[in-house]
N, C-alpha and C positions, 0 to 999 in steps of 0.2 A: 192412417185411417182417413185422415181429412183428407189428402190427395186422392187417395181413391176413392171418397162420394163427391169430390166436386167429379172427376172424369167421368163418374157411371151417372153423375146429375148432366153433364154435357153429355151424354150418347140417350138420355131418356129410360135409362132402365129402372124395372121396377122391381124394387129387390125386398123379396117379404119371407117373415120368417115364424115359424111354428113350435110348439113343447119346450121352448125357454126353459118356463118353469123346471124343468129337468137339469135346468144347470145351475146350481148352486150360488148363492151369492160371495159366499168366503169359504175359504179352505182346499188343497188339493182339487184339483178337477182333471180327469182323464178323457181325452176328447178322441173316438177316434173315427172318421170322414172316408165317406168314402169318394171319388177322385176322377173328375169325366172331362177337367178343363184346367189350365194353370190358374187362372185366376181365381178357385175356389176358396183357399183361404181369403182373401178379403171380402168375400160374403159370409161365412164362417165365423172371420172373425169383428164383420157387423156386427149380425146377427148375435152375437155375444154380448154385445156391450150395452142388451137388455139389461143383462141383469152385474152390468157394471162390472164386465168380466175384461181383462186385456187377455187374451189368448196367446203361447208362444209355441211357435209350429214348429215341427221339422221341415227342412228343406234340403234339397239336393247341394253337396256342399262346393258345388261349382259356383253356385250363386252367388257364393263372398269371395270369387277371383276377380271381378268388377271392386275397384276400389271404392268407387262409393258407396256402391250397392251393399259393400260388405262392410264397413262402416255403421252403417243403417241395421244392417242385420242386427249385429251385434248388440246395438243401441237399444234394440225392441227385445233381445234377449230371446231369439229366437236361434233352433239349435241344426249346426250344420252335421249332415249324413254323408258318409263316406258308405258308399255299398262293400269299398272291398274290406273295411275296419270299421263295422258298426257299434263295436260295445262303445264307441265313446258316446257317440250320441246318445245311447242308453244310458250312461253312466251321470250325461249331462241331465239329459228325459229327467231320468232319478233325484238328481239333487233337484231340481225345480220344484218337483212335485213334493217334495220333503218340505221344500221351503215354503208351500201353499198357494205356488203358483197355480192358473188352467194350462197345462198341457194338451196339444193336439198331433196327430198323428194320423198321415194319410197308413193306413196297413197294408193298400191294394201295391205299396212302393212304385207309384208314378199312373201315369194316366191311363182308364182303361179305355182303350180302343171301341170294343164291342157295347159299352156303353154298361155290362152287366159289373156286378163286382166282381170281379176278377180274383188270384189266387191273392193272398193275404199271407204276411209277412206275420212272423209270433212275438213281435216286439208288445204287442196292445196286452196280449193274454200275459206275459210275460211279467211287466212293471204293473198288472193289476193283481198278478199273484201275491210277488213281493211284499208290494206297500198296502194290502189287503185292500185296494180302494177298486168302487165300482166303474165301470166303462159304461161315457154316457154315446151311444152311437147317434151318427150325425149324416143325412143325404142332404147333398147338395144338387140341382138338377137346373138347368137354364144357361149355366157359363158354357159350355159347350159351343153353344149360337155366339156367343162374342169371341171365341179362341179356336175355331173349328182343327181338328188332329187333322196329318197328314195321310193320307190315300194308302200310300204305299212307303216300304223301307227305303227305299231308293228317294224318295221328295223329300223338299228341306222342310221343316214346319212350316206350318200357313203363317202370313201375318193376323194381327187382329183383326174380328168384324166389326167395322163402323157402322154397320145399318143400325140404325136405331130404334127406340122400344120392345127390345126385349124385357122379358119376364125370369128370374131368376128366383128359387124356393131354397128356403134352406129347412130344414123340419130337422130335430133334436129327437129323439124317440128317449123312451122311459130305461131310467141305468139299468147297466146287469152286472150283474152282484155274480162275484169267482169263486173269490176266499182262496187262502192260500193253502188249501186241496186240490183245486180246479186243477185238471189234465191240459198242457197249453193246446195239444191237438185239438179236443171237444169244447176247449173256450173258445177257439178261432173260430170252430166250424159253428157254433151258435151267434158269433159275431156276424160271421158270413150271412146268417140268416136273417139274423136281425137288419142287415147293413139294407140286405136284399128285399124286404118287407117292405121299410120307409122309402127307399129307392123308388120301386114301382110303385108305391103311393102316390110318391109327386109325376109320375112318369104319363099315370094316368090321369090327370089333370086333365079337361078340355084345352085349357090353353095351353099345355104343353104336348099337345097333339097335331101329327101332320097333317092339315087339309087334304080329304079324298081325293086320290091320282099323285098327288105329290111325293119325290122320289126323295124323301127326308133322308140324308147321310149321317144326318144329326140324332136319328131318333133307331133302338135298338129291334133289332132283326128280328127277335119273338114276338115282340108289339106291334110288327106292323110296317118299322123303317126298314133303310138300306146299309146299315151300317153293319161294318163284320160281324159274322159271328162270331164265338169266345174262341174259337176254334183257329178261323182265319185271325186275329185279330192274334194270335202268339208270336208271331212273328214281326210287329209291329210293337208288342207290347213290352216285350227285352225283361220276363221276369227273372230277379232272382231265382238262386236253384234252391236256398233256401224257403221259399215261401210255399204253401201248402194250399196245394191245388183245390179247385172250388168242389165240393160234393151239396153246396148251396145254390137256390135257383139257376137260369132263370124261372120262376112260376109257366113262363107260357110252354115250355117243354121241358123235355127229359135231358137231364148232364149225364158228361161221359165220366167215368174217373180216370186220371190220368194213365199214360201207359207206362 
């Protein structure tokens, strides 16, 4: 954490965060973020440490093929994901949260292109069924300007953007409560909505808006930018076949359901 506010204190970013209050000072914490840029856990997991929280994420579990990187991982107790053998991550998810750790959980399973929340993974509804504990949902909106996605399937990721003074939001919204009757279908698709609510909250900010004429790649298609839509943006996006396709926003039009 200290490495990453000296580097976002050298690029001048202003990193501000909203509904703390919604996350708990001690006990379990189920986090789960919705996912527009790599670098959103460490504003996520800033923005936590309001309320004196260390957050441990999922991650793609290639990340700890780098020896020190995975080294590090480890140390922070944070949990690596295999897409093609996910329960272990689940099983690890589980004991954390047992032990009264904050757990977090991107559900969108990786970055969404089109900038909307994208189809959502039942791992969140799942360990909130279980362990009866509430999901506190989390947008993050602004990384996107310092990590831009790549164009097309064919380009290799971008590097980082070093332009400086960006604006990054993190906003927490109010738990929602399952109980271990909750349908994982109708818990996801209320996560969806929820995820989708705080999203365009921070979305429509003035300063997270593109200057009139300006062809923002950055900022999503229903709002006004040039960025794919959910549509175009599957093809980029490499979901899971398990995850459950979006029947939540975007607000500024009408979804398809899946074919």
């Amino acid at each position: 954490m200290r490495l990453g506010s000296a580097l976002l204190r050298s690029l001048q970013v202003t990193s501000r965060w909203s509904g703390e209050e919604h996350v708990p000072t001690r006990g379990p914490v189920l986090l789960a973020s919705n996912h527009v840029a790599y670098p959103d856990f460490l504003f996520v997991g800033q923005a936590a440490l309001a309320r004196r929280r260390y957050v441990r994420f999922l991650a793609r579990h290639d990340v700890w093929h780098t020896p020190l990187v995975g080294r590090a991982m480890t140390a922070m107790r944070h949990v690596p994901v295999d897409r093609a053998a996910p329960a272990a991550a689940y099983l690890h998810a589980r004991a954390l949260l047992r032990a009264g750790e904050s757990v977090c959980l991107f559900p969108e399973a990786g970055v969404s292109h089109s900038y909307t929340v994208r189809a959502l993974m039942p791992g969140v509804a799942a360990l909130a069924r279980e362990l009866d504990l509430p999901v506190v949902p989390v947008a993050v909106w602004g990384t996107q300007r310092l990590w831009p996605l790549q164009r097309h399937v064919s380009e290799p990721p971008p590097a980082p953007a070093l332009t400086r003074g960006r604006t990054v939001d993190v906003r927490f919204g109010a738990p929602l409560w399952l109980g271990r009757a909750a349908d994982p279908a109708s818990a996801t698709t209320e996560l969806g909505h929820r995820l989708t609510e705080l999203l365009e909250g921070l979305q429509h900010l003035p300063e997270h808006r593109p200057r009139p004429g300006e062809r923002a790649r950055w900022y999503p298609r229903h709002l006004g930018g040039t960025a794919p839509t959910r549509e175009e943006a599957r093809g980029l996006d490499q979901l899971p076949r398990r995850a459950q396709w979006p029947t939540w926003g975007p607000t500024g039009g009408p979804t398809r359901a899946r074919p």
